[in-house]
N, C-alpha and C positions, 0 to 999 in steps of 0.2 A: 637708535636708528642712524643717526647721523655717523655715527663711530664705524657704523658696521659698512655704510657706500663709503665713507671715509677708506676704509680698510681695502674694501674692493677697486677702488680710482685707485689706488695706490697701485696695488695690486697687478693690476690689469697694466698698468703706466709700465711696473720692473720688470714683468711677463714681456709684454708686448716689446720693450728696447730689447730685452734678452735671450729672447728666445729665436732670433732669426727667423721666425716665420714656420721653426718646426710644431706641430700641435698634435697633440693625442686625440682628439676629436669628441674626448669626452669633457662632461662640463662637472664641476668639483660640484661633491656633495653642498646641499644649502646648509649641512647641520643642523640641530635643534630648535631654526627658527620657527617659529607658529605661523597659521596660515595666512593670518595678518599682518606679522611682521613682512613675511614675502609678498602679501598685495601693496604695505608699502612700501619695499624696497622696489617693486614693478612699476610704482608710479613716480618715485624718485629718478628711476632710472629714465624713465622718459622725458628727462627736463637736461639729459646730456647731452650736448651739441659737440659736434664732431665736424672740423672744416682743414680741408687739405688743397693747398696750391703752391703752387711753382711762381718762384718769382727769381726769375733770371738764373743763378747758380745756386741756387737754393732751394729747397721743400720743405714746406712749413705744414706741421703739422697742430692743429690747433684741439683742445677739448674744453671746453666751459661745463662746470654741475655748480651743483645749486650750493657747496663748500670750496670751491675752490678752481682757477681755472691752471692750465697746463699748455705750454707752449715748445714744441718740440721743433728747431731747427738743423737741417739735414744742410750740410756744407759742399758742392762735389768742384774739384778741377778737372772739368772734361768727363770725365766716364767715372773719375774716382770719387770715393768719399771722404773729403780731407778733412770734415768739422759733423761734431755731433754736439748740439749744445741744447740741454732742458733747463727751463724756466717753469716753478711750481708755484704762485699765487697763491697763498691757503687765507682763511676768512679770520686765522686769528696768529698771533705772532708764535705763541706758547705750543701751536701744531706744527709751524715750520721748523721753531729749534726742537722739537725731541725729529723728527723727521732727520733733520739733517746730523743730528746727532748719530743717531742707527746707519745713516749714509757713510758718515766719518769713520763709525767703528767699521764696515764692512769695507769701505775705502782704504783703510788701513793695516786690511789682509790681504786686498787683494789687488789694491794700487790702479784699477780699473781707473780715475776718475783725476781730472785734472780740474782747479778752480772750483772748489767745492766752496759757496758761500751761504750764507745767511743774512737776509738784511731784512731785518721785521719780518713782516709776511711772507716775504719773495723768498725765496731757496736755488738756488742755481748751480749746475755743474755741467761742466765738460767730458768728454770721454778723452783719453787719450789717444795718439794714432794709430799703437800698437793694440787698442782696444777696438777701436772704429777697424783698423785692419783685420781683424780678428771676425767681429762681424761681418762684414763685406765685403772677404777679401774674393776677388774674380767678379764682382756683381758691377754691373754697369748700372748708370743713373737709372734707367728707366727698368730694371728689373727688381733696385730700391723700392722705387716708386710702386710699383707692383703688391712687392711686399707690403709695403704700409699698408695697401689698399687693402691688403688680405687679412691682417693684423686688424684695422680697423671691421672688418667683415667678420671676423671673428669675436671683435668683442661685442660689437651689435647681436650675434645670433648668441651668445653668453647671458645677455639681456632679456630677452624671452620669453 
C-alpha cells in the first residue's frame, strides 16, 4: 500500500509540474486493486495536506503525506517566471536515490533539469529557463498562480 500512494504522490508531483494545467478530465483506471485496497488508499489519501502562498516574489507550493513531504517553489521577476525549484523529503534514504536515479536517466535525454541532487532523504532539482520558459512562456504571475490552484483542484477531485 505504501508503494502504491508512493507511486501516485509521485505521479501526480511529474503530472501536475508537466502538464501546464492541460487535463483530459478523465481519472486513470484504479487497476486490479480490491475494494479494500482502494478504501485504504481513500483513507491515506485523506492524511494529504496541501498549502499554497505567496511570499514576496515567490509561490510556494507545499504537499505533506504520511511518506514523504514535497516542497515546490515558483521563482517570478515581475510577471516572469525566472526559478522553478522542487525539494522531495522521502521517509527513507534508499526511496530518494532510486527516485533520483530515474530523474538522472530521464534528465539525461532530455536535459529539462538543472541541479539535480541527492542528499539522504532530501532530492532536489531545478528546471532550467529554457524549460520554465517552455512552460510559462506569456503567463504572468498570477495566471501561474491560477494554474497551481487548478492543478491542486485537480488532484483533490483525483482523490475521491
Amino acid at each position: 500500500m505504501k508503494q502504491i500512494l508512493y507511486t501516485l504522490l509521485c505521479s501526480i508531483m511529474i503530472v501536475g509540474t508537466i502538464s501546464c494545467g492541460n487535463s483530459n478530465k478523465k481519472k486513470p483506471a484504479s487497476g486490479d486493486l480490491s475494494s479494500k485496497q482502494k478504501k485504504e488508499l481513500r483513507q491515506l489519501a485523506k492524511k494529504i495536506k496541501v498549502k499554497l502562498e505567496e511570499k514576496k516574489n515567490r509561490i510556494i507550493k507545499t504537499i505533506n503525506t504520511p511518506y514523504g513531504d514535497n516542497s515546490t517553489v515558483y521563482t517570478f521577476d515581475g510577471d516572469k517566471c525566472i526559478g522553478y525549484k522542487e525539494t522531495i523529503a522521502f521517509t527513507d534514504a534508499e526511496t530518494a536515490k532510486k527516485t533520483h536515479d530515474g530523474l538522472k536517466e530521464v534528465n539525461d535525454l532530455s536535459h529539462t533539469m538543472k541541479n539535480l541532487s541527492v542528499n539522504g532523504k532530501i532530492l532536489s532539482y531545478e528546471y532550467s529557463q529554457e524549460t520554465i520558459d517552455g512552460m510559462y512562456e506569456g503567463m504572468t504571475r498570477a495566471q501561474v498562480l491560477e494554474q497551481i490552484k487548478k492543478e491542486i483542484k485537480q488532484s483533490e477531485e483525483f482523490f475521491k
